[in-house]
C-alpha positions as CSV (number, residue, x, y, z in Angstrom):
1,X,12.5,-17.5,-27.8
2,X,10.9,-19.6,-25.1
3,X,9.6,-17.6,-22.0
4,X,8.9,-18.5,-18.7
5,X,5.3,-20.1,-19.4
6,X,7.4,-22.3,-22.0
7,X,9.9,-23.1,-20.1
8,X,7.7,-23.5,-16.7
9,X,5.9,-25.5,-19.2
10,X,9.0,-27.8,-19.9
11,X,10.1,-28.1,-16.4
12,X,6.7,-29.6,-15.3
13,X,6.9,-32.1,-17.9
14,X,11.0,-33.0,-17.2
15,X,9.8,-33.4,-13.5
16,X,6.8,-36.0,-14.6
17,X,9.1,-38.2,-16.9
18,X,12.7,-37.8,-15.7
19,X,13.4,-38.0,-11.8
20,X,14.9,-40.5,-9.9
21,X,16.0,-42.4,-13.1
22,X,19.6,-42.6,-13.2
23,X,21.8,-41.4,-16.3
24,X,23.5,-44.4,-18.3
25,X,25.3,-42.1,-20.5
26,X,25.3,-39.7,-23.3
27,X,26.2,-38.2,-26.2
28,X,26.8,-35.0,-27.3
29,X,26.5,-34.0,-31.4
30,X,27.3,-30.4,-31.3
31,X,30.4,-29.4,-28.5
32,X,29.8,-25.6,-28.1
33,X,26.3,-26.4,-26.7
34,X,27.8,-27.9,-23.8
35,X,29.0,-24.6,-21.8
36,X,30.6,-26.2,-18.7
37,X,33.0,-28.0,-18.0
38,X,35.2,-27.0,-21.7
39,X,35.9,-30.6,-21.5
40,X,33.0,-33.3,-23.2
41,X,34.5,-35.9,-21.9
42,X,34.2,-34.2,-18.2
43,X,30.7,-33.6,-18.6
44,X,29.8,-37.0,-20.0
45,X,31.7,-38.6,-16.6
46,X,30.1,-35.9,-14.4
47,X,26.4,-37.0,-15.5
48,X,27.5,-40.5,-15.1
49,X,25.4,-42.6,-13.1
50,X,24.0,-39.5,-11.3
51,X,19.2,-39.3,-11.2
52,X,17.5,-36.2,-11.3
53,X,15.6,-35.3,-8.2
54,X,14.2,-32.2,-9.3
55,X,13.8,-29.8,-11.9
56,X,14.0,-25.9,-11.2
57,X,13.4,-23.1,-13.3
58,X,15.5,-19.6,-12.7
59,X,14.1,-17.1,-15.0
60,X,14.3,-18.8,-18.5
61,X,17.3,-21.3,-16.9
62,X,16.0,-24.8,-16.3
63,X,18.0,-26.6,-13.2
64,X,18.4,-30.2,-12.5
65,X,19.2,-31.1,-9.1
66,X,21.2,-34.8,-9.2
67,X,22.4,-37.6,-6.9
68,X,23.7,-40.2,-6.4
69,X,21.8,-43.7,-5.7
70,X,22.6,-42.7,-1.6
71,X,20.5,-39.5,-2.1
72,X,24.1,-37.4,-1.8
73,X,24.0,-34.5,-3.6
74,X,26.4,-34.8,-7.0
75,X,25.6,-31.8,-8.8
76,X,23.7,-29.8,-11.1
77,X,22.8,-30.0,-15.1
78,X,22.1,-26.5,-16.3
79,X,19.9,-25.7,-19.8
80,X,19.4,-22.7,-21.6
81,X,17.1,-23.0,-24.4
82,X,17.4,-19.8,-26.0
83,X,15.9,-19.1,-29.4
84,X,14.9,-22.3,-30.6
85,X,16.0,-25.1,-27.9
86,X,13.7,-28.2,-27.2
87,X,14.0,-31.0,-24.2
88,X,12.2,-34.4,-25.8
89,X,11.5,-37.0,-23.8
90,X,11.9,-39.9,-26.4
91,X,12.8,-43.4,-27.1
92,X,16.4,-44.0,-28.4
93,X,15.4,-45.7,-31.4
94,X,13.4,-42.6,-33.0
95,X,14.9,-41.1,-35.8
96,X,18.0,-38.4,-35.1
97,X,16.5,-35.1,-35.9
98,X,19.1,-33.3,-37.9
99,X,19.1,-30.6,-35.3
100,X,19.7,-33.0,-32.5
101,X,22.8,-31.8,-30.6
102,X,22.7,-33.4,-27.2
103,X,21.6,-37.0,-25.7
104,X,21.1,-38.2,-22.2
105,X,20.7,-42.0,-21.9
106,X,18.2,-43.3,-19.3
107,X,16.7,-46.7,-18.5
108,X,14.2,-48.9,-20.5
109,X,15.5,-47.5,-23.7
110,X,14.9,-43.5,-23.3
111,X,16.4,-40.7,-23.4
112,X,16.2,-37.2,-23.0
113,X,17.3,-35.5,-26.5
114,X,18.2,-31.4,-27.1
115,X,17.0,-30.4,-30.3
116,X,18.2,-26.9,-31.3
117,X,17.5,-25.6,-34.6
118,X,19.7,-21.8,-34.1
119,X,22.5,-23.7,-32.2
120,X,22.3,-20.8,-29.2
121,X,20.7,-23.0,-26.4
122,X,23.5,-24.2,-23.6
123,X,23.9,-26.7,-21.0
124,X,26.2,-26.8,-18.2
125,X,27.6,-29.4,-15.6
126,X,28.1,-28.1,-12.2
127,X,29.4,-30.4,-9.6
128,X,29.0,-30.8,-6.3
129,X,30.3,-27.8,-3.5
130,X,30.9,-25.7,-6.5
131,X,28.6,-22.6,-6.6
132,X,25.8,-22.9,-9.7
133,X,26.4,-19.0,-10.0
134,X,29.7,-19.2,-10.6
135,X,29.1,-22.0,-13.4
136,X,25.9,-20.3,-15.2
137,X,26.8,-16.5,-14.4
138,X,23.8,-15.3,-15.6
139,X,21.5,-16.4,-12.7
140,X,23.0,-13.5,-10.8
141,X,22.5,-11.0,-12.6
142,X,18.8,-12.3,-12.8
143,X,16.0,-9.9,-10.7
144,X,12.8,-11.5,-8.9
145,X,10.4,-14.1,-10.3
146,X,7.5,-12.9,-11.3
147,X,6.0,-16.0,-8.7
148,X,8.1,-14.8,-6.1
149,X,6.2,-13.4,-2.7
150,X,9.0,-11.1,-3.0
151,X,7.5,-9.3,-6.5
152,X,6.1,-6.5,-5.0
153,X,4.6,-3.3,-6.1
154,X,7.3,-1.7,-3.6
155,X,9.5,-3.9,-5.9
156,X,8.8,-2.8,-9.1
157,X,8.2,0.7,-7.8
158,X,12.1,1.0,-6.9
159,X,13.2,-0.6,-9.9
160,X,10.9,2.2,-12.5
161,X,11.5,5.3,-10.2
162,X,12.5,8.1,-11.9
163,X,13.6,5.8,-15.2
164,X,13.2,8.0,-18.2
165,X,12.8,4.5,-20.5
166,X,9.6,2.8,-22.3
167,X,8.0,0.4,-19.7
168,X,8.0,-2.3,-22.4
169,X,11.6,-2.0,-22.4
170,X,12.2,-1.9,-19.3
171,X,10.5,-5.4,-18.7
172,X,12.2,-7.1,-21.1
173,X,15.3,-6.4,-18.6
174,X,16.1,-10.0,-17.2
175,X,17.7,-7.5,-13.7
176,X,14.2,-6.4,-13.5
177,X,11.6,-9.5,-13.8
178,X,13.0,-12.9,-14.8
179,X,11.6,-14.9,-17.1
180,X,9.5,-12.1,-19.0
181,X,9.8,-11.7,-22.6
182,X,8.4,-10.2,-25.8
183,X,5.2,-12.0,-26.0
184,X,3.8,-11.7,-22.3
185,X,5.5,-8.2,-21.9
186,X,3.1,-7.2,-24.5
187,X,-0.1,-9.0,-23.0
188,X,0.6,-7.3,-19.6
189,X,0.6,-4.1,-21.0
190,X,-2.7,-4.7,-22.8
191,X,-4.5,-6.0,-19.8
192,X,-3.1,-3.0,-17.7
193,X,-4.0,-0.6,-20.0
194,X,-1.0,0.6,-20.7
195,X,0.8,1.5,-23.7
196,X,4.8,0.1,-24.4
197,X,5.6,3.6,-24.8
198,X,4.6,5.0,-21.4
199,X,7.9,6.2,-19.4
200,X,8.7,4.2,-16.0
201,X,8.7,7.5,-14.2
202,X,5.3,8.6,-15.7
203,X,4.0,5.4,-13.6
204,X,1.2,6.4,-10.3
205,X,1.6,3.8,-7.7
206,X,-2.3,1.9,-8.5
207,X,-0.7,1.3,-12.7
208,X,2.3,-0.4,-11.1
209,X,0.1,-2.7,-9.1
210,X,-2.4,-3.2,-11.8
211,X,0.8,-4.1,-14.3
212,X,2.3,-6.3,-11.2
213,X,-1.3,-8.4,-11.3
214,X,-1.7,-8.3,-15.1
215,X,2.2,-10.1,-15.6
216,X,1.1,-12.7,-13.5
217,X,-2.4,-13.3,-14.7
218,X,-0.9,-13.0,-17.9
219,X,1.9,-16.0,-17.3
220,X,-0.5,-17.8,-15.2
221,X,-2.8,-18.5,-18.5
222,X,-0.3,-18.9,-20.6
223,X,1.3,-21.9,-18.7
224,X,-2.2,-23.6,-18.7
225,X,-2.5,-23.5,-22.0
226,X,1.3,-25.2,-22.2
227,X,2.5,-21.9,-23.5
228,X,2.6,-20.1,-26.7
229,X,4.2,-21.9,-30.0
230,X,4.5,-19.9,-32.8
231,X,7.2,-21.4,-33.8
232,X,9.6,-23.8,-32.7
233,X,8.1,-24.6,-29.6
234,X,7.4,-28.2,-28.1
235,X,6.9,-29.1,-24.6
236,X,8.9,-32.9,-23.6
237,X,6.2,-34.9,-25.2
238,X,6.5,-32.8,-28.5
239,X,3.1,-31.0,-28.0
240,X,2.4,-27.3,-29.4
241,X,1.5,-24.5,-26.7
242,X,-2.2,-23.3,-27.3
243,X,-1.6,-19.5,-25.8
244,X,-1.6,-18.1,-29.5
245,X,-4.9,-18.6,-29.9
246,X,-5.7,-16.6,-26.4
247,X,-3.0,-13.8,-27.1
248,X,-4.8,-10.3,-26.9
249,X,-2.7,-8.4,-29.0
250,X,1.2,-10.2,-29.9
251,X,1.3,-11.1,-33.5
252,X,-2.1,-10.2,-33.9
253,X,-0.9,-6.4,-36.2
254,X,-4.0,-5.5,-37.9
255,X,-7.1,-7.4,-36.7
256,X,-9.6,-6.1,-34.6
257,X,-9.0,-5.9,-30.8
258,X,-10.6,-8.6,-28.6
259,X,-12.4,-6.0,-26.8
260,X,-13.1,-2.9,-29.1
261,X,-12.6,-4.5,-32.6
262,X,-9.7,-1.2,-33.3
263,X,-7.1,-2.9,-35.4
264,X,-4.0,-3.4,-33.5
265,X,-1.3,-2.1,-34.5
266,X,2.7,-3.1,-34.0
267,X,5.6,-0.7,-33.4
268,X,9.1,-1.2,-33.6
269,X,10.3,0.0,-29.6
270,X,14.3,-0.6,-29.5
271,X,14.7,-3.2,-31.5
272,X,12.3,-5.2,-30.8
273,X,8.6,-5.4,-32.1
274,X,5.5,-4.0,-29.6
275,X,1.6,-4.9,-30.3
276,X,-0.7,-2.8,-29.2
277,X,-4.2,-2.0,-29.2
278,X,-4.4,2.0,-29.5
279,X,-7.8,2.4,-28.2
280,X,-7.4,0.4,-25.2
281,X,-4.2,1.1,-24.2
282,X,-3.2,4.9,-23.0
């Protein structure tokens, strides 16, 4: 599933190709991607005529803020892209993938095409005066960016206090950092010492800060190398992430560690899989 280095990665590249281009139209292949309004018809009109002046990203959740050709606010276009979602910036007359499921008509003979292999990726129309929240519920139940001033040690020192659960698990909780997933959950840990196992309430106050500063280091790299593809991947010009090739220890189960040349190893941590390097991590 894209993270927020993949999808930070997308929104920098929808906000170079995409603004203040209005929408001609569109069509959509697959009608449970579209999440809002029920009605495809709706959400083709809604989009109608309406430019993007800026992309956001909440989290994982991509944002566009629209308007009319007055600059008057007329709503927002909400994506999701899940397991396997991409946003390609393309010229209509490329070939359909067979996995295309949504397309949004610009000038000069582009579009903006949603390719989603798994089928779980959304998007959402939000008009104007109406709440985003209420639309895409999930950004509420969504805790801090990790970008925000407002990540904090004091932060993520109230959030682990007296939490008898595996740190690694616990920031894989969209509540707790937004954004955060498997791959760079892992990284942090590894450049914090830190193994996925250790209990939040087993944390001293200098690991938190040292974890706080390796989640950002961590995200920070990743999103200059365009983020990590290891499989599905694609930023809006169709390009692979590089971060695989700088990961420390995620899909990297048996060969040496970048630092001590121990094999890593991979555990299985509710659920979900955890690398680690079990020299370097206590």
């Amino acid at each position: 599933m894209p993270e927020l280095p993949e999808v930070e990665t997308v929104r920098r590249g929808l906000n170079q190709v995409t603004l203040s281009q209005p929408i001609r139209g569109g069509d959509v292949l697959l009608e449970r991607t579209i999440a809002h309004p029920l009605s495809i018809a709706e959400f083709l009109t809604g989009i109608q005529g309406c430019a993007i002046a800026r992309w956001h990203r909440y989290g994982k959740y991509l944002l566009a803020e629209t308007q009319q050709s007055s600059q008057v606010p007329s709503g927002w276009l909400g994506v999701h892209l899940r397991m396997t979602g991409q946003l390609l910036w393309l010229n209509q007359e490329e070939e359909l993938h067979k996995h295309t499921r949504v397309r949004l008509f610009f000038d000069n003979g582009l579009e903006l095409r949603f390719v989603d292999q798994r089928t779980f990726g959304q998007m959402w129309w939000v008009p104007p005066a109406v709440p985003v929240e209420s639309v895409i519920t999930g950004l509420a139940k969504l805790g801090l960016d990790p970008f925000s001033p407002a990540f904090s040690v004091d932060y993520l020192t109230q959030k682990f206090k007296n939490r008898q659960r595996a740190i690694k698990t616990a920031l894989l909780e969209q509540a707790i950092v937004a954004g955060l997933g498997n791959i760079y959950a892992d990284e942090a840990l590894f450049l914090c010492q830190l193994r996925p196992t250790t209990l939040c309430s087993e944390l001293r106050l200098a690991q938190i800060e040292k974890l706080r500063c390796s989640i950002i280091q961590v995200l920070e790299t990743s999103i200059a190398a365009g983020g990590t593809t290891f499989s599905t991947f694609l930023n809006v010009q169709g390009v692979n992430g590089k971060y695989s090739g700088l990961a420390w220890v995620y899909n990297r189960t048996g060969q040496p560690c970048r630092l001590c040349q121990t094999p890593i190893q991979r555990i299985r941590l509710a659920g979900r899989s955890s690398h680690f390097c079990p020299n370097c991590q206590q």
